[in-house]
Steps between C-alpha positions, in 0.01 A plus 500: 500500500636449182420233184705197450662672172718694784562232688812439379648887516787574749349764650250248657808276627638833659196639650406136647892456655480809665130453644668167593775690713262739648201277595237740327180362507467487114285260306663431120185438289555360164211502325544197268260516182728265329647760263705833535374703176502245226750257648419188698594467843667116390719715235595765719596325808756176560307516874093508407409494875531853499487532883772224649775712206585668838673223740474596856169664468192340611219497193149406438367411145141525498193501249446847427165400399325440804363786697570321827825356468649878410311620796639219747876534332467890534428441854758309560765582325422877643531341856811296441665854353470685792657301704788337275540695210494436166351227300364417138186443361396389187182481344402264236253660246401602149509830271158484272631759278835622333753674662440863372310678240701362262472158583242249396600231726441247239827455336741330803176338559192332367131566581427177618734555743324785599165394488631157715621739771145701489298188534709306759671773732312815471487664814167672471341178396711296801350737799155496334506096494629533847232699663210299280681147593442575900198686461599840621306695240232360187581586130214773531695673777868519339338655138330751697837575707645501191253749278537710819897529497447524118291841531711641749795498315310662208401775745825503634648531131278817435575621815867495437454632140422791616686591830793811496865333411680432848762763598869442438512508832276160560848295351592452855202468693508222740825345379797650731404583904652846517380646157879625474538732200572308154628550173399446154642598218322793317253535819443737742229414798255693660724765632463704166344276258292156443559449120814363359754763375583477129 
C-alpha cells in the first residue's frame, strides 16, 4: 500500500518491474485521497489515473468508499494475483483531516470542500444508507450496534492504558516464518536483555 503522494517515486517503478519479471502475486494499492501531504494529486502528477501510470499491468480504480466494492475488488484482485502476478489497485477516497500534527488541512484546501466530501461520499454514512435502503437492519438497531462498539473501545482503551509495555522482543512477532535472529541498532533481544541499550 502506499498514498498517491508516492506514486510517482522510482522505487515503486522498480519494485513493480521486477514483480513484473517474477510473477509475484503482489497487489500495488494506491490509496488515492486526492493529495500527498499538502499537494494535490492534479499538481503532482502529469498521469492522475494513478493506477494505468504502469503500462502492462492490469489495474482497477474503485470507490474506496463503499464497503462492498473494496470487499469484491480485494477478492478479486487477491485471486487474479495468485495466479498471474502482479497488478495495481487504486482506490479513490478522501483524507478528513491534515496530513500530520502540523497540518490543518485547510490551507491547499477549503472547508467546503471538506464538508461536500462528508455529506456526499462518507463511507460510514454510505453503508448505513445501504443497510437502511434494503431493510437489513432499522435505525434503532444500528445506534445500539453503534453505542455498543462505542463502549467497547472505551473499555478496550482502559484496558490498554494499563497493560505492561510489549518486549523488544514482540518487533518481530508474526512478521518473518523462521523468527531468524535480527538486528537493530542499539538493541539486544531476549538472549541478555529486553530494553534498548543506551
Amino acid at each position: 500500500m502506499y498514498g498517491d503522494g508516492s506514486s510517482n517515486q522510482g522505487q515503486l517503478f522498480e519494485a513493480a518491474n521486477m514483480a513484473g519479471l517474477w510473477k509475484l502475486p503482489v497487489i500495488y494499492t494506491v490509496e488515492n485521497n486526492l493529495y500527498g501531504m499538502g499537494t494535490s494529486v492534479s499538481r503532482a502528477s502529469h498521469q492522475t489515473s494513478l493506477m494505468s501510470k504502469f503500462r502492462g499491468y492490469p489495474g482497477l480504480k474503485i470507490d474506496g468508499q463503499n464497503v462492498f466494492m473494496m470487499r469484491e475488488a480485494s477478492k478479486f484482485c487477491k485471486e487474479y494475483v495468485l495466479q498471474h502476478g502482479p497488478m495495481f489497485l487504486e482506490i479513490d477516497t478522501y483524507r478528513y483531516q491534515g496530513h500530520s500534527m502540523s497540518d490543518p488541512g485547510v490551507t491547499y484546501r477549503s472547508r467546503d470542500e471538506i464538508d461536500g466530501f462528508k455529506n456526499s461520499r462518507d463511507c460510514i454514512e454510505k453503508v448505513r444508507k445501504i443497510i437502511l435502503d434494503n431493510s437489513l437492519a432499522t435505525e434503532k438497531e444500528l445506534k445500539d450496534i453503534e453505542k455498543n462498539i462505542r463502549a467497547n473501545i472505551e473499555k478496550d482503551i482502559e484496558k490498554i492504558k494499563t497493560d505492561p509495555m510489549p518486549s523488544i522482543n514482540e518487533l518481530y512477532t508474526h512478521v518473518y516464518v523462521n523468527n531468524e535472529p535480527h538486528l537493530i541498532r542499539g538493541v539486544e533481544f531476549e538472549q541478555s536483555i529486553t530494553e534498548p541499550k543506551h
